[in-house]
Each structure stands twice: as structure tokens, then as C-alpha cells.
N, C-alpha and C positions, 0 to 999 in steps of 0.2 A: 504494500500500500504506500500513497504518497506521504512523505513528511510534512506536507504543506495542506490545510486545506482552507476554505474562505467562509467568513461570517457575511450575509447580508443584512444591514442594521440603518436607522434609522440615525441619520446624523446626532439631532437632540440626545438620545437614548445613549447613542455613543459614547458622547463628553461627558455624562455620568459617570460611563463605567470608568473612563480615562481618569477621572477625577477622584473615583474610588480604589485605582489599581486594580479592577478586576471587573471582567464581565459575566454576570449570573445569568442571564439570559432574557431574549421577549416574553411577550406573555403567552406565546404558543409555547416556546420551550419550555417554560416552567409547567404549563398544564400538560404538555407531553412525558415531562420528568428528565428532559437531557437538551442539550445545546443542537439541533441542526447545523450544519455545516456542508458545503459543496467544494468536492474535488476540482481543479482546476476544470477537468473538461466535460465540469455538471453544472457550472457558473450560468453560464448562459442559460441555461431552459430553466434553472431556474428562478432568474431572472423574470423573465417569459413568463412564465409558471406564476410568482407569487407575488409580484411587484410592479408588472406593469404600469406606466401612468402613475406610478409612485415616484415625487419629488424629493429629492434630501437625503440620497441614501449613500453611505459608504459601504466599501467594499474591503474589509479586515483579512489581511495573508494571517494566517495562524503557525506557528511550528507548532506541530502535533507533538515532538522528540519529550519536550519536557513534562508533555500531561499525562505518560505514562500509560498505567491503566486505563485511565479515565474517557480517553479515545475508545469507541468500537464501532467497528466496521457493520454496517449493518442494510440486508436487504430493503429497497423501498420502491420508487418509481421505477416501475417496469424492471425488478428482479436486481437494478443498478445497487451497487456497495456503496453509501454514502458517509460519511465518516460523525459521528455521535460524539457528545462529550457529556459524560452523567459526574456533574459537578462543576466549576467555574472554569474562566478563563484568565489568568491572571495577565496583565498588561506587559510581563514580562517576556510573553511568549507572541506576542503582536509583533510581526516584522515589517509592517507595510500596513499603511491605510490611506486607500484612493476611492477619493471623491468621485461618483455612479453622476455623472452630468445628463438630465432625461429630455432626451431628443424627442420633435415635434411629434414623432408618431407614437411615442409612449415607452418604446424601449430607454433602455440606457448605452451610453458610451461607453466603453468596453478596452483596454487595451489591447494591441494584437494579439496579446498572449494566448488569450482565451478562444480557445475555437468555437 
């Protein structure tokens, strides 16, 4: 599995966590009971998938290395391993966080990276 995966978060919500050292999670992941997270080359759909026409969003690179256990691989969309995290994110493990700019048709801006 990859070392890296991405948080999609809502700016405001973000500077909390930043502010706290640590991210708990939305209010989906807390009633789910774990952090969702997309592998680099699940960014996009789900993107697509749960944000559309959604303004103000960052997009958090995570290293997974230091959250141990707490990371699990888990079947969801269409059979796809997405990466879970049952317990926080600490700001320590944040490598990157870029600003999701949302283009006139509702998607987001995306860097090349992301297929």
C-alpha cells in the first residue's frame, strides 16, 4: 500500500485542526468511527463523488508511516482498498496542504499528479 494518502477537508475545519495539532475528523468520520482518506489515484472521483460545487476545500498529503496501526486498508467503492484511520491525525504527519480552487463547472483544480 501507499505511504501517502489525502484528506479532503473543508478549509475553516482545517485551521482548527492546525491550530489544535491534530485532526479528529468531519462529522461523517466520527459517525463512521474512522478518518476516510483517498489514495492518490482515488483523489479524483472522489472528489467527483462527494464535493462537487463544494467551495473552500483543501486537499491534506498525509504520511501514513507514522500512524502505524491506526491506518487500515479497507474495501469500499467498487471493491477499491481505501486507506482508514481509526483514531486522529496528528499535524505532525501532514506533508503538504493545497488549496482545491473550484472551477466554473463545479469540479476542483487538481494538480497533474492526480490522475
Amino acid at each position: 500500500m501507499d505511504s501517502f494518502a489525502y484528506k479532503i477537508e473543508k478549509r475553516g475545519a482545517w485551521a482548527k485542526a492546525q491550530s489544535a495539532g491534530v485532526y479528529t475528523g468531519s462529522a461523517l468520520d466520527v459517525t463512521d468511527g474512522f478518518i476516510h482518506l483517498s489514495a492518490l489515484d482515488q483523489v479524483r472521483a472522489t472528489l467527483t463523488m462527494w464535493f462537487k460545487d463544494q467551495p473552500d476545500l483543501i486537499l491534506a498529503k498525509i504520511d501514513l508511516t507514522p500512524l502505524g496501526d491506526t491506518v487500515v486498508w479497507e474495501a469500499s467503492r467498487g471493491g477499491a482498498l481505501f486507506p482508514h484511520i481509526y483514531g486522529s491525525i496528528p499535524m505532525t504527519a501532514v506533508r503538504e496542504v493545497i488549496d482545491l480552487a473550484l472551477l466554473a463547472d463545479g469540479s476542483h483544480d487538481l494538480p497533474q499528479v492526480f490522475p
